[in-house]
N, C-alpha and C positions, 0 to 999 in steps of 0.2 A: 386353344383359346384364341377368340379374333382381338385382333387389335386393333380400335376405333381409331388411334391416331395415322396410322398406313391407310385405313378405309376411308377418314377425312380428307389427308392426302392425294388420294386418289380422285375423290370427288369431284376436290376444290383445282385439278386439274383440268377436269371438263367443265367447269366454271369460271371462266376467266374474270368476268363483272362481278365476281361476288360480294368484295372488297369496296367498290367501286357501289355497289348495291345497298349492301347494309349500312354504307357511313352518309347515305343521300339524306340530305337536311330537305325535311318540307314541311310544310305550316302543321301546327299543331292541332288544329280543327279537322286538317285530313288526313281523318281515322281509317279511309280506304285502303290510302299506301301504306299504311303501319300495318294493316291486315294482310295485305297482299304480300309484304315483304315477310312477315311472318311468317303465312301458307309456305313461302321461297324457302326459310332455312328451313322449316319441318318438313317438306319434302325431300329435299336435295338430300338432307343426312337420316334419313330413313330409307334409303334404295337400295338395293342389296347390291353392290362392287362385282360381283361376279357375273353380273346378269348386263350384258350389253345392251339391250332395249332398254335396260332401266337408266343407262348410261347415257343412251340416246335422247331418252326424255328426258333426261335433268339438261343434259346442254341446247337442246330446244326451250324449255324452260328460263334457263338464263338467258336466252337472248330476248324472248317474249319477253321479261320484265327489264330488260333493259331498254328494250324501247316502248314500255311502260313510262320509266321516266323522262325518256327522251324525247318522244312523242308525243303533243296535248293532246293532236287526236286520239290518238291510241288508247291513251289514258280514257278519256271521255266516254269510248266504246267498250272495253273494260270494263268501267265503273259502272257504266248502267248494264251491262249482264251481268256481272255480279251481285248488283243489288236484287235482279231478279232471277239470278238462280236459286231452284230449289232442288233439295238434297231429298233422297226418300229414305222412308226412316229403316228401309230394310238394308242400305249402305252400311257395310263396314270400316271403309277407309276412306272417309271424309275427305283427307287432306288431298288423298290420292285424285279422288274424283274430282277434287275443285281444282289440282294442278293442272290432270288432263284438261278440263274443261278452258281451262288457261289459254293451253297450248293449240286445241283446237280453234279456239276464235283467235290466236295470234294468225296460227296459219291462214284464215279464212281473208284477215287482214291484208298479208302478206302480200296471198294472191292477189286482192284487188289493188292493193297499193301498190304493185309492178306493173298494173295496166292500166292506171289514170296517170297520164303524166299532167304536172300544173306547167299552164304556158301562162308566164306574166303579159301582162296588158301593157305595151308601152305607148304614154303619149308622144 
């Protein structure tokens, strides 16, 4: 018999933000971050504990939405792929597909936000 609370455990170990994630207060019209954080717990506690790649993706996962909310850009860039992702209906794991999809445009982020540094303008 598995026991959910050891595999929560485990999880919520390669999650460090999660905590820090789910209690984010943000205006009640922005239905985007209530979705996103939503997609965030129904993935993270549907991964299979034994499967390292699945381990790897939830703790890429967590930091992608932590600088979700940490980052307006990020958010900004985010919100408009999402709004125009589309799912095909021969998909079986929705949530799965929109995590990775997450994940990939985090990283795409990533990349380009270690090679644009901002240089202030001083008068």
């Amino acid at each position: 018999m598995e026991n959910r609370f050891l595999n929560n455990k485990i999880i919520l170990k390669y999650c460090p933000d999660y905590f820090r994630i789910i209690n984010e207060e943000f205006n009640e019209l922005d239905y985007m971050t209530d979705k996103v954080i939503g997609i965030y717990q129904s993935y993270i506690f549907s991964v299979n504990v034994n499967n390292k790649a699945d381990l790897k993706l939830v703790n890429t996962l967590n930091k992608a939405i932590a600088r979700y909310i940490d980052d307006r850009e990020f958010k900004t860039i985010l919100n408009n792929f999402l709004v125009s992702l589309k799912v095909s209906k021969s998909e079986t794991d929705v949530i799965g597909y929109i995590a990775k999809k997450i994940i990939s445009e985090y990283e795409k982020y990533m990349e380009g936000w270690t090679r644009n540094l901002y240089i202030p303008r001083w008068v």
